[in-house]
C-alpha positions as CSV (number, residue, x, y, z in Angstrom):
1,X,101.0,93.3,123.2
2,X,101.2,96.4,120.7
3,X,99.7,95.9,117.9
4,X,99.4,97.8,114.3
5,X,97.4,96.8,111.3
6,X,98.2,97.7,107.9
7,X,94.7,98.5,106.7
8,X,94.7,98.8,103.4
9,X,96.8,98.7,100.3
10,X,95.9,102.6,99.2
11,X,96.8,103.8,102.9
12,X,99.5,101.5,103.6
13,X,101.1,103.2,100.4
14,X,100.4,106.4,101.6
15,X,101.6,106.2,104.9
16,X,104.8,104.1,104.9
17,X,106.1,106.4,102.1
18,X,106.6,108.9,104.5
19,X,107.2,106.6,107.7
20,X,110.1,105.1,105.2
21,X,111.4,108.9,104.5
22,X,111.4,109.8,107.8
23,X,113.0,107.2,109.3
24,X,115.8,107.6,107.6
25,X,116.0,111.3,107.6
26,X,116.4,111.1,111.4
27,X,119.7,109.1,111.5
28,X,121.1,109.5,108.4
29,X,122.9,106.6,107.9
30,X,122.8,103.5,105.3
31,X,121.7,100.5,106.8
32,X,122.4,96.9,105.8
33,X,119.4,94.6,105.9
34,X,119.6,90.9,106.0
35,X,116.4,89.4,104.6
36,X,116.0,85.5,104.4
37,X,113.0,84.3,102.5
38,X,111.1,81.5,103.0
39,X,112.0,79.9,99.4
40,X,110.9,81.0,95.8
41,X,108.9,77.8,94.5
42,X,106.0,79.6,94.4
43,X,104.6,83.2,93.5
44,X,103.4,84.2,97.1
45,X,107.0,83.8,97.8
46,X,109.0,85.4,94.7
47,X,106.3,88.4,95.5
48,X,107.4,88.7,99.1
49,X,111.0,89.1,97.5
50,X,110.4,91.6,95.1
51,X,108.2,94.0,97.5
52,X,111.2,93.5,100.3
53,X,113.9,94.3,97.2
54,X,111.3,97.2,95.7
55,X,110.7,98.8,99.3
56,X,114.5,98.4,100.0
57,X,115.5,100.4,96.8
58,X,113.4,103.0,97.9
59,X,114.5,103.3,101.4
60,X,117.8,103.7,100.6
61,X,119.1,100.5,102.5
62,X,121.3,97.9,101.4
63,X,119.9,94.6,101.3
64,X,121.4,91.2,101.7
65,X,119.4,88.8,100.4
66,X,118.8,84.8,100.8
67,X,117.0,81.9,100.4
68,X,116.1,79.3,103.1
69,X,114.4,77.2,100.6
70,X,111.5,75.5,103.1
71,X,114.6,73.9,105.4
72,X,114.9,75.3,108.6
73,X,118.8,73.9,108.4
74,X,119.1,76.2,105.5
75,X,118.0,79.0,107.6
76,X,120.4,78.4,110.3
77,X,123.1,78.5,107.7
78,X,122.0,81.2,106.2
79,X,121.7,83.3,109.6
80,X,125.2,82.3,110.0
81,X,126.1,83.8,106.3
82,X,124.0,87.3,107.2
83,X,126.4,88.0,110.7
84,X,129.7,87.1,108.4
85,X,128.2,90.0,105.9
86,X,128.0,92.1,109.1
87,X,123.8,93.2,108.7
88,X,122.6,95.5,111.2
89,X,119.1,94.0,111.5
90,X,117.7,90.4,109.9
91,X,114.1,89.9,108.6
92,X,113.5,86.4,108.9
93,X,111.0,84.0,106.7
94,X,111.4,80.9,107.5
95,X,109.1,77.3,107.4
96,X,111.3,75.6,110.4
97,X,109.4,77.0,113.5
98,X,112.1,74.7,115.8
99,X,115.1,76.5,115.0
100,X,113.6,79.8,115.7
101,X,115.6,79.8,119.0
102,X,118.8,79.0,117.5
103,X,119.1,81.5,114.8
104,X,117.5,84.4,117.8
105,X,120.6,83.3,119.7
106,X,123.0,83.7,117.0
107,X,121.6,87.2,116.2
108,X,121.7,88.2,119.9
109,X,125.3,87.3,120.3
110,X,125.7,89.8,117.5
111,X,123.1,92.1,119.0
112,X,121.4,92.0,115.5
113,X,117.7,92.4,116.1
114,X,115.2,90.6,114.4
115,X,111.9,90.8,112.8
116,X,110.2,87.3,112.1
117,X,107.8,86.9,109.0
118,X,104.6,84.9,109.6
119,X,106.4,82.3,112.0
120,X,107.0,83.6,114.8
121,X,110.4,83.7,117.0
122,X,109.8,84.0,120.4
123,X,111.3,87.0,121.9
124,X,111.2,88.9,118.0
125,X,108.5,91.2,116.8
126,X,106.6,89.2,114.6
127,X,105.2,90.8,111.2
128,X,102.5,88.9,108.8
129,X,99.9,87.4,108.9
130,X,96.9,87.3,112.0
131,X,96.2,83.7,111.9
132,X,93.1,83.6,114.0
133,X,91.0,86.5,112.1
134,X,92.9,84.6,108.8
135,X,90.9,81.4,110.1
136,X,88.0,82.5,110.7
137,X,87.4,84.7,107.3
138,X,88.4,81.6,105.4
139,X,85.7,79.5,108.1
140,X,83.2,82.6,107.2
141,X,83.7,81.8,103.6
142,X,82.6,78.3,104.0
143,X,79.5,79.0,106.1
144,X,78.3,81.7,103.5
145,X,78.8,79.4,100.5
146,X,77.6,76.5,102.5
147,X,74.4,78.2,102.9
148,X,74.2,79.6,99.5
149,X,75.2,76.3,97.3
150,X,73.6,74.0,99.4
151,X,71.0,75.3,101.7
152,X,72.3,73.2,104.9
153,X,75.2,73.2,106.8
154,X,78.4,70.5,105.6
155,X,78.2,67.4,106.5
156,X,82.0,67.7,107.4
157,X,84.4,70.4,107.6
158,X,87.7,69.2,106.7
159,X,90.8,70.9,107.7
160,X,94.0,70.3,105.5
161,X,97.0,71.5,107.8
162,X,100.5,71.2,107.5
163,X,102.1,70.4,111.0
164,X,105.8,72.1,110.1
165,X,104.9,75.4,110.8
166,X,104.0,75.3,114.2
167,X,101.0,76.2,116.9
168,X,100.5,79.7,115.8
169,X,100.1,79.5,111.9
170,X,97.8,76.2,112.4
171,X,95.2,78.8,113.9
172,X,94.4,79.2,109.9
173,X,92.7,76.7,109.8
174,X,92.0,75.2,113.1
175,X,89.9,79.2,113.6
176,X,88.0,78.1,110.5
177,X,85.0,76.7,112.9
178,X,84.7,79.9,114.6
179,X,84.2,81.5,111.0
180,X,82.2,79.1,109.5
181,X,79.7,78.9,113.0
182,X,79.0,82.9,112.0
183,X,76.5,81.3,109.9
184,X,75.9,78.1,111.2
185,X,76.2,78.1,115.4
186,X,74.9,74.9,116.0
187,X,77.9,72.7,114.0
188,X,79.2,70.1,116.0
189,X,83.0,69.3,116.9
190,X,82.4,66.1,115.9
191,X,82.1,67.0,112.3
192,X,85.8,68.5,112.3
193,X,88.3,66.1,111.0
194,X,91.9,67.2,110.1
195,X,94.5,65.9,108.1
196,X,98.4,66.6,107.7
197,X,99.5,67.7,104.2
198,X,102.5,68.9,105.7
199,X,104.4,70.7,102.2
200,X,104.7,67.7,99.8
201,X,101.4,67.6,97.1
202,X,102.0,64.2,96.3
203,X,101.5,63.6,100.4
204,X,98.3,66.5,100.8
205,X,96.6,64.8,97.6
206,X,97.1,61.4,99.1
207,X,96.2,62.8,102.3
208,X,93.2,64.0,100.9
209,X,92.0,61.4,98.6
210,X,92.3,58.6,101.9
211,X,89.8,61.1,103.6
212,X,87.0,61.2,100.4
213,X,87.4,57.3,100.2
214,X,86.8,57.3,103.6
215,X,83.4,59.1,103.4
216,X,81.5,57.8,100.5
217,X,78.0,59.1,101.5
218,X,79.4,62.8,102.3
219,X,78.3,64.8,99.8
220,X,78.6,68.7,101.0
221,X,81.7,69.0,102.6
222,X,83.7,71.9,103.6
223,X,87.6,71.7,103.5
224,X,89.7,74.9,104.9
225,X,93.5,74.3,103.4
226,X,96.3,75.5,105.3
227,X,98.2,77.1,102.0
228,X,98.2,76.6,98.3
229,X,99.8,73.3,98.0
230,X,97.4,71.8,100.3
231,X,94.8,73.4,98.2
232,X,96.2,72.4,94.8
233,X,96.5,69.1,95.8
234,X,92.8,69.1,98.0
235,X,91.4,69.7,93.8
236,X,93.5,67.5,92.2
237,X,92.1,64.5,94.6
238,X,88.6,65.7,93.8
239,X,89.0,65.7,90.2
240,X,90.9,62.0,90.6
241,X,88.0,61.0,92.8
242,X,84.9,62.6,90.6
243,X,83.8,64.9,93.3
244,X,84.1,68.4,92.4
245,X,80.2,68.6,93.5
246,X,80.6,67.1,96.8
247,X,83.1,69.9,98.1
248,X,83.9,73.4,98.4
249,X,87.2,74.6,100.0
250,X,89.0,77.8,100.8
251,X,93.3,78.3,100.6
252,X,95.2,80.4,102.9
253,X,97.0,82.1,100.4
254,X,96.3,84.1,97.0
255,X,98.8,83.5,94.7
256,X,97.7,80.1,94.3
257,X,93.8,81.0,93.7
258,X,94.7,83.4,91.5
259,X,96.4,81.3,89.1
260,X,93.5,78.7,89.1
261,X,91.0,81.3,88.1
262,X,93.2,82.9,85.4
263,X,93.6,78.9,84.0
264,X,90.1,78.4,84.6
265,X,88.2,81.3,83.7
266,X,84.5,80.0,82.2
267,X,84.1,77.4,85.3
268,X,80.9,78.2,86.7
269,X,80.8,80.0,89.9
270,X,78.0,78.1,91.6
271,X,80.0,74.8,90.5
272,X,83.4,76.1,91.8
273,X,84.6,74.0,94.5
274,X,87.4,76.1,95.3
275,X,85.4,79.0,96.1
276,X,88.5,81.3,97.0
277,X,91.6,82.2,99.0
278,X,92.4,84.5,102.2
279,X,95.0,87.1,100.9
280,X,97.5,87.9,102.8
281,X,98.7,90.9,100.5
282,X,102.1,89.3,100.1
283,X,103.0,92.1,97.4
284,X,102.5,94.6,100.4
285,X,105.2,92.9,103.0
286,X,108.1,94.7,101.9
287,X,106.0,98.2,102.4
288,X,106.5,97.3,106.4
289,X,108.9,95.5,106.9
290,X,112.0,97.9,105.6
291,X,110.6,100.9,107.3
292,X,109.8,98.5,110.2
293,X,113.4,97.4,110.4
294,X,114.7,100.9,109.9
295,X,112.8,102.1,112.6
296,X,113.9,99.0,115.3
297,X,117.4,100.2,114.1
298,X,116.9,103.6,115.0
299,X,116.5,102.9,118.5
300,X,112.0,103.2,118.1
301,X,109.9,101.2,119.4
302,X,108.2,99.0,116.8
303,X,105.9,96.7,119.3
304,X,105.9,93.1,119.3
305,X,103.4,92.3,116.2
306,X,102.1,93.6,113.0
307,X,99.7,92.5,111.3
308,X,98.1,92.3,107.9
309,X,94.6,92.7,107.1
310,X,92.8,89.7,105.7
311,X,90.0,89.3,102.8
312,X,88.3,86.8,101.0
313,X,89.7,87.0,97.0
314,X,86.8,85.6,94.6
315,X,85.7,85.5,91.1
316,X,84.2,88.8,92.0
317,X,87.0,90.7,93.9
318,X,89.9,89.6,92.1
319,X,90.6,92.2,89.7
320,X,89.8,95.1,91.8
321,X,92.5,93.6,94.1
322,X,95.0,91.7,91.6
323,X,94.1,93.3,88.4
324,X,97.9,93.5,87.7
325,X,98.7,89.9,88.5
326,X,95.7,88.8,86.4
327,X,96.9,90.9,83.7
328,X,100.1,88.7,83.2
């Protein structure tokens, strides 16, 4: 499998400004783009839209744009809509790993290639996220702050997932052991529990809460959660259940971090229980994925994944990373 990592905001910038240019220099022609997002409940996702639309505008490319709105019937719908508007290539964001094949079928009748965002579509190049190395920095997280807060390994490591999405993306959380062992190599399988908060709060809080009632006498416990509404709803059943100081948890995701700490900004840091979130760089997708597209159109070679880089956002990174966004 080829594989190309964006590396960094400054030098993804930098590059695909010119691999953007260039591209279209070579063929000369005005493509249409059909991108389908994933929804827009939540900032990760009305961020993905704006970089797409932002990196669009500057390419030169016309983009048709939709929502799927977290319903993978949506999606197939939607497909159907993007071949009646006669796109050349389709960027596809969607929840609903199960009608991945369906919507690659539709596409391939049309011979409309494909590029599928964070959920992958078998036979598509994928682009987003690297679930495993996404894992295991959150699971790294956990062991350091373990270590550092507590002096002993958790008791539990508890892994909030949210079955929808499919094998690939659960690697997020289900690589957090692998990250959190970095620090402590002895921890046992049979402290991992999971639970499914699938992509309903009111079901991840419940979710959650059943777990804590379920383990009274655990009082340094790790939780890795899948995305941001598993993480929202992980604190809100800590706070219901008075045990802020019995937890510390990690969210795949930024967007959803970052607006706790710019609501919460004099909590105390060694108190935090959610002690950060795995960026995915979610303002940066639209940098690759129109080039990317543009490319695959012009007959190149564009390999079968691209990933993102990964980091830990805390207290103590976020404004060198997300200055802007905590500015707002």
């Amino acid at each position: 499998m080829k594989k190309q990592i964006i590396a960094g905001a400054v030098c993804l910038a930098m590059g695909l400004g010119v691999f953007a240019g260039t591209a279209m220099a070579e063929e000369g022609k005005t493509w249409r783009i059909g991108f389908a997002n994933i929804a827009e409940l939540v900032e990760l996702q009305v961020t993905v839209k704006e970089s797409v639309e932002r990196a669009a505008e500057e390419a030169g490319v016309e983009l048709v744009y939709m929502n799927n709105n977290l319903d993978g019937q949506t999606a197939v719908q939607n497909a159907s809509n993007m071949i009646q508007q006669e796109i050349d290539g389709f960027i596809e964001f969607n929840v609903d790993e199960s009608v991945g094949p369906t919507i690659k079928e539709m596409m391939d009748e049309e011979g409309i290639p494909i590029i599928a965002v964070d959920i992958a579509i078998d036979g598509c190049t994928f682009f987003g996220a690297n679930n495993e190395v996404a894992g295991t920095v959150g699971g790294r997280a956990l062991g350091e702050v373990s270590k550092e807060r507590w002096g002993q390994e958790p008791d539990i490591l508890l892994l909030v997932y949210d079955s929808t999405s499919g094998e690939s993306p659960m690697k997020r959380v289900t690589c957090m052991p692998d990250g959190l062992r970095e620090t402590w190599p002895d921890f046992p399988d049979e402290k991992i529990f999971m639970v499914d908060s699938g992509i309903d709060a009111a079901v991840a809080q419940k979710a959650v809460s059943d777990f804590l009632s379920a383990h009274p006498d655990d009082h340094h416990i790790a939780i890795g959660c899948y995305h941001d509404v598993a993480a929202t709803a992980t604190l809100a059943a800590l706070e219901t259940a008075g045990r802020e100081e019995d937890a510390i948890f990690v969210a795949e995701n930024e967007y959803g971090y970052l607006d706790y700490i710019k609501a919460n900004p004099d909590v105390d840091p060694d108190k935090d229980p959610w002690i950060g979130g795995v960026a995915f760089f979610f303002n940066k997708y639209g940098d690759y994925l129109i080039p990317a597209m543009i490319d695959k159109l012009n007959g190149k070679d564009i390999g079968d994944a691209i990933y993102v880089d990964h980091e830990v956002i805390t207290r103590e990174n976020a404004e060198e990373y997300f200055g802007d966004y905590l500015a707002k």
